[in-house]
Every structure is written in C-alpha cells, then in structure tokens.
C-alpha positions as a Python dict, from the first residue, in 0.01 Angstrom:
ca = {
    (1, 'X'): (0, 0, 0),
    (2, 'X'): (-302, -3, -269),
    (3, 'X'): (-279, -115, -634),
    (4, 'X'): (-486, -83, -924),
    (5, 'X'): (-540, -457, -922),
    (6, 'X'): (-904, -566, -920),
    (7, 'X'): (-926, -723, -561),
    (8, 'X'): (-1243, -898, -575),
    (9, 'X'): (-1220, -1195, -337),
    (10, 'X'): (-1257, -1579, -536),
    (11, 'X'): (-1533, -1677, -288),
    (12, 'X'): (-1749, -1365, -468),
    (13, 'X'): (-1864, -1486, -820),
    (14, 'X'): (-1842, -1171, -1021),
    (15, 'X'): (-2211, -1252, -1124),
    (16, 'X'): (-2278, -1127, -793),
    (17, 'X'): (-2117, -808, -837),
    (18, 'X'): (-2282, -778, -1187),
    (19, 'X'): (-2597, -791, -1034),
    (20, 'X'): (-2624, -511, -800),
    (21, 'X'): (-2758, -131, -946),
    (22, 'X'): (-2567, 132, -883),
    (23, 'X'): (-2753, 411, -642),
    (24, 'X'): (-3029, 174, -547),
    (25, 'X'): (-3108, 335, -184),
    (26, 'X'): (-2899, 712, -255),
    (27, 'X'): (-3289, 871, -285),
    (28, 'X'): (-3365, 721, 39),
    (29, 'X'): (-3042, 740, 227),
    (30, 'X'): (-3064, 1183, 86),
    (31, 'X'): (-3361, 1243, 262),
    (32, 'X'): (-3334, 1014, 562),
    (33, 'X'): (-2990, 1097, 733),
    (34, 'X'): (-2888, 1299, 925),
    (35, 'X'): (-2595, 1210, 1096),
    (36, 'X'): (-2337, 1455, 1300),
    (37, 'X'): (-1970, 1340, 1325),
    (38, 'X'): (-1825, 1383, 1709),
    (39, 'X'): (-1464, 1456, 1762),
    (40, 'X'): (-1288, 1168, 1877),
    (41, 'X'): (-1264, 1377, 2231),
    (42, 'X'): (-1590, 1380, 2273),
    (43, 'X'): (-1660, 992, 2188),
    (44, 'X'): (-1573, 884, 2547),
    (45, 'X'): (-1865, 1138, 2698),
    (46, 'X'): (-2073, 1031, 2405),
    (47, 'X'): (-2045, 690, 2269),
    (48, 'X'): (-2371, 628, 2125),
    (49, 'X'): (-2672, 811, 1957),
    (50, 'X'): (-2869, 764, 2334),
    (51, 'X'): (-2627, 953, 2493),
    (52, 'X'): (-2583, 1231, 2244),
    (53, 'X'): (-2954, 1280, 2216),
    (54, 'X'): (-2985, 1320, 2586),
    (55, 'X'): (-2724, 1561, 2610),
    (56, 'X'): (-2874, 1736, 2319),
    (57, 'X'): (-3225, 1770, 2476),
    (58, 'X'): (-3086, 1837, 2818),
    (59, 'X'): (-2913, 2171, 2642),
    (60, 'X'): (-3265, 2192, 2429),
    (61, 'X'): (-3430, 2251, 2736),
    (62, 'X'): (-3258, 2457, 2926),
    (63, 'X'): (-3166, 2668, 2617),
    (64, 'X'): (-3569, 2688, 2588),
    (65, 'X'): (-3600, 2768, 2970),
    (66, 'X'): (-3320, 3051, 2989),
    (67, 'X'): (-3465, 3236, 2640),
    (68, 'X'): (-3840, 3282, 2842),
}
C-alpha cells in the first residue's frame, strides 16, 4: 500500500534532489524515441530490439517483394 509520506531514502541528501531541473532531456527524449510496446505473448518470440528488427525487415521485404 502507498502513502502520501515523502519516501526519500536517508542515504539521498535532499540537496541532491534540489539540484536536479525538471525536463532536462524531455526535448531530446520527444524527438528521439520511438519505442513500440510488445504484448507480453509475443516477448518470448521477441525478446530484444535485434530480434524485433529482424522480424520487422524480414516482413519489410517481402511486403516490398509481393507489392512489385
């Protein structure tokens, strides 16, 4: 269960915390990522972004290949 208590762990000096800005990489991370969720089904075929990719460009090509 979750409470409204602040949680912050006593090896973190809240100096630390303090410190940090807000949004610092959200530009970046907006226009760099692209990232597509699998079902966890599908995670045992596909457990990594090597083997999605290959799948991917495997249907790519013959996709390509069948619309000549």
């Amino acid at each position: 269960m979750s409470s409204k208590k602040d949680d912050l762990r006593s090896e973190y000096p809240p100096e630390l915390i303090r410190s940090g800005v807000r949004g610092k990489y959200a530009a970046r991370y907006k226009e760099g990522t692209n990232i597509a969720l699998i079902d966890p089904d599908l995670h045992e075929l596909f457990p990594d972004s090597d083997s999605v990719n290959r799948a991917l460009r495997d249907y790519a090509s013959r996709a390509q290949g069948s619309a000549t």
